[in-house]
C-alpha positions in Angstrom: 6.5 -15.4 -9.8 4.6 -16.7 -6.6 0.6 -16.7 -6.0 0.1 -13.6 -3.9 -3.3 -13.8 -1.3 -5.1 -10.7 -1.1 -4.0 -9.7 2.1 -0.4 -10.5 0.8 -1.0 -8.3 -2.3 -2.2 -5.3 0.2 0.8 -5.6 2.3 3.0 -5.4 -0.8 1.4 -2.0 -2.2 1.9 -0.7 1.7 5.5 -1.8 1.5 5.8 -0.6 -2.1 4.5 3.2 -0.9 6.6 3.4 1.8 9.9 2.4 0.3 9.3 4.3 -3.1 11.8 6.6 -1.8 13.9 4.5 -0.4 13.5 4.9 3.3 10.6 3.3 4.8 10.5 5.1 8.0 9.3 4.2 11.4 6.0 5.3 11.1 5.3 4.1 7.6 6.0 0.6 9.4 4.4 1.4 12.8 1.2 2.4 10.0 1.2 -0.4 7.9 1.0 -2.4 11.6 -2.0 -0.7 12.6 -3.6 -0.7 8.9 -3.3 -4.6 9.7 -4.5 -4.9 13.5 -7.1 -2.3 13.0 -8.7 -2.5 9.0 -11.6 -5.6 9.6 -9.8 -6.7 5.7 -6.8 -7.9 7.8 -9.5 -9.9 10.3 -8.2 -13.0 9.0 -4.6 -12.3 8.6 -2.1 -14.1 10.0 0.2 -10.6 11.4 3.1 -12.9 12.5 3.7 -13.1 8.8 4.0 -9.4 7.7 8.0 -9.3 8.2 8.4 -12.4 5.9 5.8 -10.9 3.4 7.6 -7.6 3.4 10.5 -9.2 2.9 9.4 -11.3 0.4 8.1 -7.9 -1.4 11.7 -6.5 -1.3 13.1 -9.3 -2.6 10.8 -8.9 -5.8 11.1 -5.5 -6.0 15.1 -5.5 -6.7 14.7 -8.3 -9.5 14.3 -7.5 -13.0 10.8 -6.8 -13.2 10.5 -4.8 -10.2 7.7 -1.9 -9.4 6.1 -3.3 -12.2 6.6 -7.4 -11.9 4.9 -6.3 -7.6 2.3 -4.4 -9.6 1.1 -6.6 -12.1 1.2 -9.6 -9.4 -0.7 -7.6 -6.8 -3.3 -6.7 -9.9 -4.3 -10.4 -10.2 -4.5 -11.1 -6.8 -6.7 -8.6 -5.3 -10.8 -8.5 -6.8 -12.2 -5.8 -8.3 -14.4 -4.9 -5.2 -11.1 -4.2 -3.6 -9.5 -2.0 -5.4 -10.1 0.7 -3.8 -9.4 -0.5 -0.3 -5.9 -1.9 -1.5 -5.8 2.3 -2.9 -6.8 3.3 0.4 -4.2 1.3 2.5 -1.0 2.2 0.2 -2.6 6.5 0.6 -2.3 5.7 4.3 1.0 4.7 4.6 1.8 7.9 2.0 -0.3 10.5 4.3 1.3 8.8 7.8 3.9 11.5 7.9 2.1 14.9 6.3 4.4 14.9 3.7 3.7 13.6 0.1 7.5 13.0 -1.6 7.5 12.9 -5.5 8.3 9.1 -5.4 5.5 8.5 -3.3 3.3 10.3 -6.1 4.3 8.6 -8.6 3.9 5.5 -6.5 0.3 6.4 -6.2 -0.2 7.1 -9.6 0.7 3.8 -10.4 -1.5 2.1 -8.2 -4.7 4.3 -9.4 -3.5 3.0 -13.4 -3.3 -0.3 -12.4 -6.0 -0.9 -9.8 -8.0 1.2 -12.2 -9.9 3.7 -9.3 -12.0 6.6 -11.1 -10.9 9.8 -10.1 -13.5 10.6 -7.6 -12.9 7.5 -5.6 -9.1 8.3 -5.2 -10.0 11.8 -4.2 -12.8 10.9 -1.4 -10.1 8.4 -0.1 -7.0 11.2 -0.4 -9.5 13.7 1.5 -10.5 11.5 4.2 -7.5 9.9 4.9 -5.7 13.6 4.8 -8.2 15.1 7.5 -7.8 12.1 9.6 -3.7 12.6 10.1 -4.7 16.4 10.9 -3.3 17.8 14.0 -4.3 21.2 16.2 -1.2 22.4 15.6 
């Protein structure tokens, strides 16, 4: 299994979130763009190479170890103090379209086990990230 970077390892729990129910829609992808061009974590990030690293995370998700081999590599490649930014990123791309699909969920609930984000951290994140997608209507 390859060395992931940390911005690598973000990208793949973005990609991971928006294709747990197999359709990453256009604006999971348009969202997981702007996570990149706007979040200063991405300041150093080369964004001519999300496609290849999205593709690279598609690749690894269909071989044998799958959600779990992505998981376990993204674990070791992200620090501690990043958890729950890496959390926060994969919620965005969950939240984009106001609806939260079962897969997605359990997505989620993965990430929190493995990136190991207390409760209260996940649900400041959930909150803010929720009343920032609100609309008027």
């Amino acid at each position: 299994m390859p060395q992931l970077t940390t911005h690598e390892a973000i990208v793949y729990l973005m990609v991971i979130t928006s294709a747990s129910d197999r359709d990453m829609t256009d604006l999971e992808l348009s969202r997981i763009g702007e996570v990149i061009h706007t979040w200063p974590i991405f300041v150093d990030f080369d964004e001519h190479k999300l496609i290849d690293v999205a593709r690279d995370c598609q690749k690894m998700l269909h071989e044998d170890a799958g959600v779990q081999g992505v998981l376990a590599l993204t674990a070791k490649a992200i620090p501690t103090h990043l958890h729950d930014t890496a959390y926060a990123a994969a919620f965005e791309v969950a939240s984009v379209d106001l609806e939260m699909r079962m897969e997605e969920v359990r997505i989620l609930q993965l990430l929190r086990r493995h990136l190991d984000v207390d409760e209260l951290t996940v649900a400041a994140i959930e909150r803010a990230t929720k009343a920032r997608h609100r609309m008027l209507t």
